[in-house]
C-alpha positions as protocol buffer text, in pm:
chain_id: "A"
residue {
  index: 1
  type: UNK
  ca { x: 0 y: 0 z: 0 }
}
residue {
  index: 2
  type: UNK
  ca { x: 132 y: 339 z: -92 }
}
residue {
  index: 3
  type: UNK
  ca { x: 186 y: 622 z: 162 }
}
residue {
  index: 4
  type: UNK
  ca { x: 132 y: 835 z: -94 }
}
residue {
  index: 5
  type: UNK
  ca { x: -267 y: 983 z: -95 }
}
residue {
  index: 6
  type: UNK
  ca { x: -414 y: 1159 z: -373 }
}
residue {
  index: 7
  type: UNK
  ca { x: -499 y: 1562 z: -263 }
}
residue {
  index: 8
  type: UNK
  ca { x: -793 y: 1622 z: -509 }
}
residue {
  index: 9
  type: UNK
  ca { x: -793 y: 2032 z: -454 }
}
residue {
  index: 10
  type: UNK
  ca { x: -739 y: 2052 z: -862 }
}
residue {
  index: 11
  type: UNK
  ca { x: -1080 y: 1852 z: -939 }
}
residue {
  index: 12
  type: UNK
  ca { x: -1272 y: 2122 z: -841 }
}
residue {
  index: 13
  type: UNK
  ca { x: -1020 y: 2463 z: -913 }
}
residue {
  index: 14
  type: UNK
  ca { x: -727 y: 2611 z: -1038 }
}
residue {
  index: 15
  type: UNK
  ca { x: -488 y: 2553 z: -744 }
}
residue {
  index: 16
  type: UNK
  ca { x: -108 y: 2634 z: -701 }
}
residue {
  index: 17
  type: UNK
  ca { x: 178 y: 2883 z: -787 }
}
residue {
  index: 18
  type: UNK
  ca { x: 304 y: 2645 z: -1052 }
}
residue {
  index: 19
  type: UNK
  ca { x: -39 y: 2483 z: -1215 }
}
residue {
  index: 20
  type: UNK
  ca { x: -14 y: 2567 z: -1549 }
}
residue {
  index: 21
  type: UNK
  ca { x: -357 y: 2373 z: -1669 }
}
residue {
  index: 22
  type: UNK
  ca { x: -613 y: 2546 z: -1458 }
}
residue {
  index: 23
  type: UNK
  ca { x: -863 y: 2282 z: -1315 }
}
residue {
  index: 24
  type: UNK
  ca { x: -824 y: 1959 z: -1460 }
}
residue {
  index: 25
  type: UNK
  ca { x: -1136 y: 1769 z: -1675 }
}
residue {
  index: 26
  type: UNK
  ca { x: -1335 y: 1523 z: -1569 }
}
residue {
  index: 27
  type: UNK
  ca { x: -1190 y: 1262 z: -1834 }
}
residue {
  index: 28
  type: UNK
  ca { x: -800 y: 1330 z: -1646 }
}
residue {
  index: 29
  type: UNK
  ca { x: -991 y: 1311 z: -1319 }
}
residue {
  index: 30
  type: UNK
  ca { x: -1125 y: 955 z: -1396 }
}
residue {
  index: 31
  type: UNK
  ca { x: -745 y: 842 z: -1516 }
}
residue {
  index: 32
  type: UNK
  ca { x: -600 y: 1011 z: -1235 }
}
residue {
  index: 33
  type: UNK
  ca { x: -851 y: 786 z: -1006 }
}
residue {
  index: 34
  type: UNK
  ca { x: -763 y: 463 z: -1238 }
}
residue {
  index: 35
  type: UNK
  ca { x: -367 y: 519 z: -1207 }
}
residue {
  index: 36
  type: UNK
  ca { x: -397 y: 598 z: -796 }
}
residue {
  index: 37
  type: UNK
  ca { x: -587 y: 239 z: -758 }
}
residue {
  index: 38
  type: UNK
  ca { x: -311 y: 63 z: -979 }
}
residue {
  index: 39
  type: UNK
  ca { x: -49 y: 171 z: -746 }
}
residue {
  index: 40
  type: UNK
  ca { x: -218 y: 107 z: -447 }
}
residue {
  index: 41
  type: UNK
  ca { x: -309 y: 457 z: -322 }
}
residue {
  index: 42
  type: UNK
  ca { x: -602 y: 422 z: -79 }
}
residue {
  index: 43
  type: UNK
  ca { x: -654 y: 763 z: 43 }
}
residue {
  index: 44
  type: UNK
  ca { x: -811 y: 1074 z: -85 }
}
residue {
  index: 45
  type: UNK
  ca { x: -802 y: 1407 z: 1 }
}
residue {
  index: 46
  type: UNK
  ca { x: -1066 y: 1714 z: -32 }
}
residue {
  index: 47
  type: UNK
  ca { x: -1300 y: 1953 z: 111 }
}
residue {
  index: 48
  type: UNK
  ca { x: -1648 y: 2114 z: 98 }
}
residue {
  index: 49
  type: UNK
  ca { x: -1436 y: 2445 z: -12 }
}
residue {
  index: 50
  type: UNK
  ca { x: -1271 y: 2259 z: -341 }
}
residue {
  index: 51
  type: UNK
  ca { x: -1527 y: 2361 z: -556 }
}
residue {
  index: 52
  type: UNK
  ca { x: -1683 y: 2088 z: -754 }
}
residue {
  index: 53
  type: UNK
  ca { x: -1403 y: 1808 z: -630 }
}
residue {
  index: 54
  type: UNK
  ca { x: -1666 y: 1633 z: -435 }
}
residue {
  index: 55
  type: UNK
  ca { x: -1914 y: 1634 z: -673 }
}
residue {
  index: 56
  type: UNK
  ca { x: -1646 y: 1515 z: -982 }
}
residue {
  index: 57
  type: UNK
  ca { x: -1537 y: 1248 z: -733 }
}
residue {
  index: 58
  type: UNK
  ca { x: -1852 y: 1149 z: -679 }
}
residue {
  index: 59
  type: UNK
  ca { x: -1935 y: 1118 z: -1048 }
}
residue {
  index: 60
  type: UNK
  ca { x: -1620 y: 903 z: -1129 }
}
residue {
  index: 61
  type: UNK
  ca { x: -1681 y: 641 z: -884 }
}
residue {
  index: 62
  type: UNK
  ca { x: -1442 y: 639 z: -523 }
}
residue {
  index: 63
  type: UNK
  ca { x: -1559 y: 278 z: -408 }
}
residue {
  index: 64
  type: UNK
  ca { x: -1265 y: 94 z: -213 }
}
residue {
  index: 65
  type: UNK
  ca { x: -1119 y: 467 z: -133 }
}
residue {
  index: 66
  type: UNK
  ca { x: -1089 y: 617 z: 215 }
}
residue {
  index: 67
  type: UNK
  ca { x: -1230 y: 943 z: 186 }
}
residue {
  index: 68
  type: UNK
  ca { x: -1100 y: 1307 z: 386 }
}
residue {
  index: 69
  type: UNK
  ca { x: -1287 y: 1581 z: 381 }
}
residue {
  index: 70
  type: UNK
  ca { x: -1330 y: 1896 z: 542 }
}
residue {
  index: 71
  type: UNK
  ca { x: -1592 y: 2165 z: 662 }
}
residue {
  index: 72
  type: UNK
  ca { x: -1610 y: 2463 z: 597 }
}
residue {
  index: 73
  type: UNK
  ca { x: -1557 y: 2777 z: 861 }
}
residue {
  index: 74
  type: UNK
  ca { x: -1840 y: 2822 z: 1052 }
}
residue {
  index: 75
  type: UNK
  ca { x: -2007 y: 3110 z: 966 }
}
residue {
  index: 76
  type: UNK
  ca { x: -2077 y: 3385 z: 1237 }
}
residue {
  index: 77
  type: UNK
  ca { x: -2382 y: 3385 z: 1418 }
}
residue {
  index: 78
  type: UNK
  ca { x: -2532 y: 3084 z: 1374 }
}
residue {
  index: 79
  type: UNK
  ca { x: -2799 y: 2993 z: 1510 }
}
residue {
  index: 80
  type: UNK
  ca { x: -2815 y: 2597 z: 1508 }
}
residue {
  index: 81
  type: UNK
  ca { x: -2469 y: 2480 z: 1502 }
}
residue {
  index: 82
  type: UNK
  ca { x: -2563 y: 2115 z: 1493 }
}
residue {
  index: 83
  type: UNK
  ca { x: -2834 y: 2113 z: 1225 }
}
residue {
  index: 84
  type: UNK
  ca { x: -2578 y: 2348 z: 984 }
}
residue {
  index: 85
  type: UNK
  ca { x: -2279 y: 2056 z: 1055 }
}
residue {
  index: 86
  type: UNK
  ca { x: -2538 y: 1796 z: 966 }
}
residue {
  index: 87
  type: UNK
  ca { x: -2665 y: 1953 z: 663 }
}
residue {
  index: 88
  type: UNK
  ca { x: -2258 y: 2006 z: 512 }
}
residue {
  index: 89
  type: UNK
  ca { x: -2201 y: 1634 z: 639 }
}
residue {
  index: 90
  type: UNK
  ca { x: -2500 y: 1498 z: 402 }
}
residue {
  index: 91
  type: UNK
  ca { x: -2431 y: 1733 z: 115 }
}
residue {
  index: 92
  type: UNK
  ca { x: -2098 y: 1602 z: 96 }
}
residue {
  index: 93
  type: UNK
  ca { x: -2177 y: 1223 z: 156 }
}
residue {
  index: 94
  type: UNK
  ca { x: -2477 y: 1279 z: -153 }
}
residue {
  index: 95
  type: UNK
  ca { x: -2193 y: 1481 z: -383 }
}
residue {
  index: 96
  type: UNK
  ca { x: -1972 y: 1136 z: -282 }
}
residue {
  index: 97
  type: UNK
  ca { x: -2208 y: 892 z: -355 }
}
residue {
  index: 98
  type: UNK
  ca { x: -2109 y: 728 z: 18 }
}
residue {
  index: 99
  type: UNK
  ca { x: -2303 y: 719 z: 317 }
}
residue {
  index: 100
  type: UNK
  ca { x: -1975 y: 689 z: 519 }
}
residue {
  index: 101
  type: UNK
  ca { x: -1689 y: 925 z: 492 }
}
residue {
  index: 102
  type: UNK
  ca { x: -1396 y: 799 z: 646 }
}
residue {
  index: 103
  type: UNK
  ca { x: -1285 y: 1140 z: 797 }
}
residue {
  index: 104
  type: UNK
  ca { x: -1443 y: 1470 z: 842 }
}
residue {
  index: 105
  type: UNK
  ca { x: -1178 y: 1757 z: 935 }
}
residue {
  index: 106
  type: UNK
  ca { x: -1230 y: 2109 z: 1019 }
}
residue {
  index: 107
  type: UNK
  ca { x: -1053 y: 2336 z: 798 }
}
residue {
  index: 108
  type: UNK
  ca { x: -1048 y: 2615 z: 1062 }
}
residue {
  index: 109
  type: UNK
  ca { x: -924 y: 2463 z: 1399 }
}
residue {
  index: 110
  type: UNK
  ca { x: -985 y: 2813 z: 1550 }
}
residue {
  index: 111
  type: UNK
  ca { x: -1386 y: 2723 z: 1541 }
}
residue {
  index: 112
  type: UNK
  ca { x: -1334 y: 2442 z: 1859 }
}
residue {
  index: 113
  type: UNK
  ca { x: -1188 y: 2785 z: 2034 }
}
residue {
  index: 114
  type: UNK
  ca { x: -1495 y: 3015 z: 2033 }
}
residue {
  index: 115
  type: UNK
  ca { x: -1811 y: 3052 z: 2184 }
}
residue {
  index: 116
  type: UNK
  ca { x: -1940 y: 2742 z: 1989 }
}
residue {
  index: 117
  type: UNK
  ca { x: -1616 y: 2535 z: 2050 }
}
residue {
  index: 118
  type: UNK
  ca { x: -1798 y: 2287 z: 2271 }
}
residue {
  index: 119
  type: UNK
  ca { x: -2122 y: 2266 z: 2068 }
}
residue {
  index: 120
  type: UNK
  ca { x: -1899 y: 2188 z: 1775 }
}
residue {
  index: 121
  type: UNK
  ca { x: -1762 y: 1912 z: 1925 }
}
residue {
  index: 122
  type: UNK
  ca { x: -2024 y: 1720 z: 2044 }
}
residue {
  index: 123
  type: UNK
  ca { x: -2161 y: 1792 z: 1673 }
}
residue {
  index: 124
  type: UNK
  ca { x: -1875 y: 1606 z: 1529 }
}
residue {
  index: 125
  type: UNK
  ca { x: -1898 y: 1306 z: 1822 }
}
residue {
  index: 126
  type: UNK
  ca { x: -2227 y: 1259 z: 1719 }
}
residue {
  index: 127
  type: UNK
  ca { x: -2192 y: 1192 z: 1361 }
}
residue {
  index: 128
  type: UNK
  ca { x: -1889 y: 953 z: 1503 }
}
residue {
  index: 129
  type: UNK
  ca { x: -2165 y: 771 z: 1718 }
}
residue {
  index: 130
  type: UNK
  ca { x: -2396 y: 741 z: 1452 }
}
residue {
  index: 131
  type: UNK
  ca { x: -2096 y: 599 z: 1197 }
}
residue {
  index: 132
  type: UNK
  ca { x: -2131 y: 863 z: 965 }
}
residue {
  index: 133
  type: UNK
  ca { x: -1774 y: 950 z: 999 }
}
residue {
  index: 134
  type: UNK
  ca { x: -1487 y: 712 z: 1120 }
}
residue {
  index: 135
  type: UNK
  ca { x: -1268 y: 1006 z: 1254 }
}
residue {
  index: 136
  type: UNK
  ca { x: -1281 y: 1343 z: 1323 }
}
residue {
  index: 137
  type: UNK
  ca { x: -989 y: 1605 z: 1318 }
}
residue {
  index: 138
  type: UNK
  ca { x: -860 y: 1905 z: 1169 }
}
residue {
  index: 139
  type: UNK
  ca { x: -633 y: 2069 z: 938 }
}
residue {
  index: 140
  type: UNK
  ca { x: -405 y: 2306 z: 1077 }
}
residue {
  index: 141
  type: UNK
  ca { x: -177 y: 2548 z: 892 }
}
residue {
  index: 142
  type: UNK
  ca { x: 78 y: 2590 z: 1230 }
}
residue {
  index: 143
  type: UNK
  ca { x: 140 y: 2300 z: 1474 }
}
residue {
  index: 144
  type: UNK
  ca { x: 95 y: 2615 z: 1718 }
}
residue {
  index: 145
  type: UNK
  ca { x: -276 y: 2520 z: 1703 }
}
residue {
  index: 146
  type: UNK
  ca { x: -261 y: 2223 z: 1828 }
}
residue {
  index: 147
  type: UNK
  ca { x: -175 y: 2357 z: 2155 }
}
residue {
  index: 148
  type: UNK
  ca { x: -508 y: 2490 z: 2218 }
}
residue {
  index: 149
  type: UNK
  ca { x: -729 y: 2265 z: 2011 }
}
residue {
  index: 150
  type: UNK
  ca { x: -620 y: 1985 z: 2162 }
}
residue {
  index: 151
  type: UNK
  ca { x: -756 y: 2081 z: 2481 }
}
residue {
  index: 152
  type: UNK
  ca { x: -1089 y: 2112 z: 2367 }
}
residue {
  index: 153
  type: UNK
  ca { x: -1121 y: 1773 z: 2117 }
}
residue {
  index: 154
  type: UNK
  ca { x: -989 y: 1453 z: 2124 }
}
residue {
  index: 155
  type: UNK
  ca { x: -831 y: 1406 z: 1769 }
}
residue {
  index: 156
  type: UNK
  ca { x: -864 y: 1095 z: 1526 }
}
residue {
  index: 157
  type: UNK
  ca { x: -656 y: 1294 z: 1246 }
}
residue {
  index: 158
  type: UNK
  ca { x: -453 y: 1542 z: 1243 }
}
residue {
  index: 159
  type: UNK
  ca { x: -362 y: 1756 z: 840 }
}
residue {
  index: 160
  type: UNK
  ca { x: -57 y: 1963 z: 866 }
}
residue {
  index: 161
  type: UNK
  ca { x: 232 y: 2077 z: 628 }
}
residue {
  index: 162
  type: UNK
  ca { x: 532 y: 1914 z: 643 }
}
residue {
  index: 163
  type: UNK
  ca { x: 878 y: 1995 z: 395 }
}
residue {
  index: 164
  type: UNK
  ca { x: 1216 y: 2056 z: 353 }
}
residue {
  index: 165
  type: UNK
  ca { x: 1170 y: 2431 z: 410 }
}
residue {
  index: 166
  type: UNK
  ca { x: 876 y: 2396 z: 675 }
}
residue {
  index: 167
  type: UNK
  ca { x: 997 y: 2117 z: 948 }
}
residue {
  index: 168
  type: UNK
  ca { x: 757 y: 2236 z: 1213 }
}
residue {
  index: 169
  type: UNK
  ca { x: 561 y: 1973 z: 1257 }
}
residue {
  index: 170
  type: UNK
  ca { x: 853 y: 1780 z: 1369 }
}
residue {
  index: 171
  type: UNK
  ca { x: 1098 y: 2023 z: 1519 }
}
residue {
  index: 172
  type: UNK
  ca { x: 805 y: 2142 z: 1736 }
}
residue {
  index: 173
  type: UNK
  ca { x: 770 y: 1780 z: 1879 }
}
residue {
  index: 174
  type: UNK
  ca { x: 410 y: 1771 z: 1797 }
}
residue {
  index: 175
  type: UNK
  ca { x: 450 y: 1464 z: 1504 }
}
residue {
  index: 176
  type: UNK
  ca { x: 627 y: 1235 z: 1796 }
}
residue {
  index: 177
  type: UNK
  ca { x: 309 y: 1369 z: 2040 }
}
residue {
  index: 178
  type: UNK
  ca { x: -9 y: 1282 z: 1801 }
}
residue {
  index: 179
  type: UNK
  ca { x: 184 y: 914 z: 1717 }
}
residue {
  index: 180
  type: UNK
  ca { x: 210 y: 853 z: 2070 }
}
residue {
  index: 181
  type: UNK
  ca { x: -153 y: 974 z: 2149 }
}
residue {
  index: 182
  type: UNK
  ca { x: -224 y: 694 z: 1814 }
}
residue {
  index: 183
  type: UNK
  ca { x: -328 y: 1009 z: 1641 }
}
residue {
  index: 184
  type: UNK
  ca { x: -319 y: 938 z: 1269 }
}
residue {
  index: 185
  type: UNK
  ca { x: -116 y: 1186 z: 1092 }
}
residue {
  index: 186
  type: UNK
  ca { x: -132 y: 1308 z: 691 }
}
residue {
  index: 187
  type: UNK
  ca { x: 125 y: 1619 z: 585 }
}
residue {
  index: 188
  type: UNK
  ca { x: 66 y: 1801 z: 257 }
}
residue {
  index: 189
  type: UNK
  ca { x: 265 y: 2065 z: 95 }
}
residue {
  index: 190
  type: UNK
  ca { x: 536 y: 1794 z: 30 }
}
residue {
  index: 191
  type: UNK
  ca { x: 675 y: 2095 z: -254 }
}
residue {
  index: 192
  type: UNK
  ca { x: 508 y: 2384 z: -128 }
}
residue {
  index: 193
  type: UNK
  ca { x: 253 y: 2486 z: -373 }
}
residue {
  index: 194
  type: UNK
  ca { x: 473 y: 2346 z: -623 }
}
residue {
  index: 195
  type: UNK
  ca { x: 740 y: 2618 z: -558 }
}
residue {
  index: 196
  type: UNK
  ca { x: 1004 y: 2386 z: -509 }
}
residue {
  index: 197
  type: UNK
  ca { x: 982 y: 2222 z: -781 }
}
residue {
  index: 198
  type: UNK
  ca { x: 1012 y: 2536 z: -983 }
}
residue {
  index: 199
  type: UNK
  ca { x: 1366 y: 2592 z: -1190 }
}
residue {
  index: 200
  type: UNK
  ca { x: 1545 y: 2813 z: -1041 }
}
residue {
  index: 201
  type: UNK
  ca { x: 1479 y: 3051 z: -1358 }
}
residue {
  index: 202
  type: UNK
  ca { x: 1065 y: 3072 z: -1327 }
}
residue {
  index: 203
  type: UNK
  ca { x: 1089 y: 3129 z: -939 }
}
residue {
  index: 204
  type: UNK
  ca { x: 871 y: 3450 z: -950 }
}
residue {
  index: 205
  type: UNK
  ca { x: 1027 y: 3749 z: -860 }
}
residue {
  index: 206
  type: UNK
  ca { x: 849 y: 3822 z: -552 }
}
residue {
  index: 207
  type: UNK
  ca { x: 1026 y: 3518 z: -373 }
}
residue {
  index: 208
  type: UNK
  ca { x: 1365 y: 3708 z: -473 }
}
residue {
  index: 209
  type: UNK
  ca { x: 1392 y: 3775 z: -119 }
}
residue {
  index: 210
  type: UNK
  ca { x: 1514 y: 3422 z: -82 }
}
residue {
  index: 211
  type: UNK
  ca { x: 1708 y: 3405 z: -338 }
}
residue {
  index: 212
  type: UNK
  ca { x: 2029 y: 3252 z: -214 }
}
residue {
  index: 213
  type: UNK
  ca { x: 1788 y: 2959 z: -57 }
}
residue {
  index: 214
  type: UNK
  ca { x: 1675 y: 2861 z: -398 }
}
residue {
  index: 215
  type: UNK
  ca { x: 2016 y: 2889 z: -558 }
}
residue {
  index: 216
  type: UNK
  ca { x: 2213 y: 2627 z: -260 }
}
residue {
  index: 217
  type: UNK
  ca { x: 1888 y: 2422 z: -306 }
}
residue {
  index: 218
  type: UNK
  ca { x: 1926 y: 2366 z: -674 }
}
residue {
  index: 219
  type: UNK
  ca { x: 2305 y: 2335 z: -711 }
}
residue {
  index: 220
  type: UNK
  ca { x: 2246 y: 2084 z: -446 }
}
residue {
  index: 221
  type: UNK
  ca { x: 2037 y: 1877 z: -670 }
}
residue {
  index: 222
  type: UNK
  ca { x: 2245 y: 1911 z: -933 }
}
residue {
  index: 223
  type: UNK
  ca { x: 2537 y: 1802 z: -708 }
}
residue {
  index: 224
  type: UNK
  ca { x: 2333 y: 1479 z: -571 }
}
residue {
  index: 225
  type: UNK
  ca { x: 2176 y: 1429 z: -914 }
}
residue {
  index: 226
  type: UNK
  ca { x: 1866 y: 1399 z: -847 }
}
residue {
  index: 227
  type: UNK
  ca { x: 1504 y: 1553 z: -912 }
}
residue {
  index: 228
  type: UNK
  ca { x: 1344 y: 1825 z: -694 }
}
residue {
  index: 229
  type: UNK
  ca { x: 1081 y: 1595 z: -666 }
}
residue {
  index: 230
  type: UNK
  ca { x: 1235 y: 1283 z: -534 }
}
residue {
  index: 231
  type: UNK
  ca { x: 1414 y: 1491 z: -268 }
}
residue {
  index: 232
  type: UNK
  ca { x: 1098 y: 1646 z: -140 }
}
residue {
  index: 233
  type: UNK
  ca { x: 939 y: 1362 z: -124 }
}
residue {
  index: 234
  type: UNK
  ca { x: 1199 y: 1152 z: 47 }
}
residue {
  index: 235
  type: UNK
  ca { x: 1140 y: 1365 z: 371 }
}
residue {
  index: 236
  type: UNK
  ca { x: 814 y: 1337 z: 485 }
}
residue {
  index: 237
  type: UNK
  ca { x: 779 y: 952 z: 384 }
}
residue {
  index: 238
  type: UNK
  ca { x: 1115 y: 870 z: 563 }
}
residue {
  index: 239
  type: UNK
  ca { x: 915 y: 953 z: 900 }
}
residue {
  index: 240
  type: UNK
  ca { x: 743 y: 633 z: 1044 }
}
residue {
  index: 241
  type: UNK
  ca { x: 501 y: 904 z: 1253 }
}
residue {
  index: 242
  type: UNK
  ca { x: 362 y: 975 z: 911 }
}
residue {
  index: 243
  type: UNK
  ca { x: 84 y: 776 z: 745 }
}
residue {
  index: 244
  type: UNK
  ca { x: 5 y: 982 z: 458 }
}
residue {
  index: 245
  type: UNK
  ca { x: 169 y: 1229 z: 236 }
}
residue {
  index: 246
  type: UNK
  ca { x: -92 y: 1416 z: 13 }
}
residue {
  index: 247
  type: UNK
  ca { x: 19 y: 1535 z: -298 }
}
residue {
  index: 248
  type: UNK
  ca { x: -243 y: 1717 z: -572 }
}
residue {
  index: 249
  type: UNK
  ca { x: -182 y: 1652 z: -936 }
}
residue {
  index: 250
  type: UNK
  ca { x: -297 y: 1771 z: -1270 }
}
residue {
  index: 251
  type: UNK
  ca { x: -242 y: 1494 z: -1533 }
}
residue {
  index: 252
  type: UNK
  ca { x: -173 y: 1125 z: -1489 }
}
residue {
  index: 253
  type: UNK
  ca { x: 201 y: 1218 z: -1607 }
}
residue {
  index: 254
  type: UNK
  ca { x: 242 y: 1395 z: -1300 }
}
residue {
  index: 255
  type: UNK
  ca { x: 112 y: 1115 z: -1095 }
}
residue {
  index: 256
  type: UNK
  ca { x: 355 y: 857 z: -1250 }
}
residue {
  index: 257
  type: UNK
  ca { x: 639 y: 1096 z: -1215 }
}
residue {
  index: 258
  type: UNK
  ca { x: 532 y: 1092 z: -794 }
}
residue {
  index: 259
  type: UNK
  ca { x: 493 y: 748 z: -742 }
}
residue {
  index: 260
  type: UNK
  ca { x: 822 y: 660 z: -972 }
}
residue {
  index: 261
  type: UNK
  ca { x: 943 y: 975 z: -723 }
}
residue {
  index: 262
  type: UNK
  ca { x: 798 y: 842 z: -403 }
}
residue {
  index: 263
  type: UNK
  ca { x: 995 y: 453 z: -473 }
}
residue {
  index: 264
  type: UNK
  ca { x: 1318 y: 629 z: -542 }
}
residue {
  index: 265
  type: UNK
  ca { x: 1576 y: 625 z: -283 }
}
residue {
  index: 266
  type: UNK
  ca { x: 1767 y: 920 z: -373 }
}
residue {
  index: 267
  type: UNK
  ca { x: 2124 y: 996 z: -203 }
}
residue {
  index: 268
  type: UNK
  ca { x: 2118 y: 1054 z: 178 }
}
residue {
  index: 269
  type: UNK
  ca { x: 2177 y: 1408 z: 230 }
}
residue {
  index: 270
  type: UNK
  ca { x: 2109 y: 1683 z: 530 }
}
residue {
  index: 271
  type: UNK
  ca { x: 1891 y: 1921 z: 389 }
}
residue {
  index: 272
  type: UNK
  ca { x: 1814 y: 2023 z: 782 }
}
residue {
  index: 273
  type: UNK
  ca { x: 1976 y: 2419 z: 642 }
}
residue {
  index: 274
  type: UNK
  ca { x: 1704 y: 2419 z: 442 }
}
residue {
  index: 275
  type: UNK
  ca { x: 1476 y: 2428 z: 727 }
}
residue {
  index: 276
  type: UNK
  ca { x: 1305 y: 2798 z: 755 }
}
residue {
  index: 277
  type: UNK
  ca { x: 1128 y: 2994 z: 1011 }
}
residue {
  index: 278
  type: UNK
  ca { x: 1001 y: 3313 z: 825 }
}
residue {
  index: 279
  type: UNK
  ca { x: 595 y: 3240 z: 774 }
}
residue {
  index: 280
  type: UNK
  ca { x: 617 y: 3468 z: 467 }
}
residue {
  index: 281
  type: UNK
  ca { x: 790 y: 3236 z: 248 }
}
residue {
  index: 282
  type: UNK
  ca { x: 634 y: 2856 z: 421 }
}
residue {
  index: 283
  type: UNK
  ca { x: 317 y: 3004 z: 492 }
}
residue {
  index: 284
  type: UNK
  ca { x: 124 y: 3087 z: 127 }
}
residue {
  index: 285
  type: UNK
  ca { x: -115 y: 3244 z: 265 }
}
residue {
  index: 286
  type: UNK
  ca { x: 59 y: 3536 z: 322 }
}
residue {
  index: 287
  type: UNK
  ca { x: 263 y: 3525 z: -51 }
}
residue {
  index: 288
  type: UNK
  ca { x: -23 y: 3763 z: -195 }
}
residue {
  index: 289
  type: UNK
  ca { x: 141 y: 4013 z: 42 }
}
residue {
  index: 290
  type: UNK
  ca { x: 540 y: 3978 z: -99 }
}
């Protein structure tokens, strides 16, 4: 079975600093789906949020695949917390064509920490109980939120980004903390929006500010010779406390070139002076801003 899971953000929109194709067609979609069975990936990824990814998945056919998805932010003011978590939990399950989702995350952790923290909760407990969902979790953007959250909710799964340039998850201790708590754990952003896998001539110029980073890391490649891609991927599969890596894609090429990528041992290196701290370049959220 692969470790690899399929991130399905690009079924429903045009997602990325590097996508070049916009949001891929339903025909790739269903050959994408094909190719991820043949090589034994069991897992997919996607959200409420994605557009029409739940509904395309739903259309190709996802039996025999574990599905993650995530709510939305819950909007301010509501009035009946439970009913509006119910109502997103059977939309998605209809767009699926499953009656059982195999785990619901919320894609703002910060919701378990206000005023309807505890009424969210026992919303997503109950749809546990009645086997709706197997697990419940969230996705985090900062393993500084697990801090808090985890005093509040007892976690099944736990979505967080995890690469050469962004080691939180690990340095911070947390990854060791969920495994021992038998907290499953999937990292994403493997190549960071695809920046990393960029040559170092297309970088855009706003990530200039960086620039000696992205000229060590690709003489190093060259150096090692070895692919941007194999190296980024080595990292977060290399870590036992990791189950899944989630990695989007926009043709079937691309997904052959990951899984060839992801059974490659490429040479042992330290890329630990890699590692960075500044949130403007490992956060994207905040690259409309550079």
């Amino acid at each position: 079975m692969s470790k690899l899971a399929l991130g399905t953000v690009q079924f429903g929109l045009a997602y990325g600093v590097a996508n070049r194709v916009g949001q891929i067609s339903r025909e790739e979609a269903g050959q994408i789906l094909q190719l991820a069975r043949s090589a034994g990936i069991d897992t997919l990824d996607t959200a409420i949020a994605y557009g029409k990814s739940e509904q395309v998945l739903g259309e190709q056919g996802i039996d025999g695949f574990k599905i993650v998805t995530k709510l939305p932010g819950v909007p301010d003011g509501i009035a009946h917390l439970e009913n509006w978590v119910e109502d997103q939990v059977v939309a998605s399950q209809r767009r699926l064509g499953m009656s059982s989702i195999y785990a619901l995350l919320l894609h703002r952790s910060e919701d378990l920490l206000g005023a309807n923290g505890s009424r969210l909760t026992r919303a997503l407990e109950q749809l546990k109980a009645r086997g709706w969902v197997e697990k419940v979790g969230v996705s985090i953007y900062d393993p500084s939120e697990l801090d808090s959250v985890t005093q509040v909710m007892s976690l099944d799964l736990v979505q967080a980004p995890l690469n050469l340039l962004d080691r939180g998850l690990e340095v911070s201790g947390w990854l060791r903390r969920l495994n021992d708590q038998g907290v499953e754990v999937h990292t994403r952003s493997a190549f960071l929006q695809g920046l990393l896998l960029m040559p170092r001539s297309e970088i855009p110029e706003r990530f200039e500010r960086w620039s000696s980073l992205w000229d060590t890391w690709h003489s190093t490649l060259a150096d090692l010779n070895t692919t941007a891609t194999a190296a980024c991927l080595s990292y977060p599969l290399s870590l036992p406390e990791v189950d899944r890596v989630v990695v989007g894609v926009d043709t079937t090429g691309h997904l052959q070139e990951l899984i060839d990528s992801s059974l490659a041992k490429p040479p042992k290196h330290d890329w630990t002076f890699l590692n960075v701290l500044d949130k403007d370049l490992i956060n994207p959220a905040r690259w409309k801003h550079l």
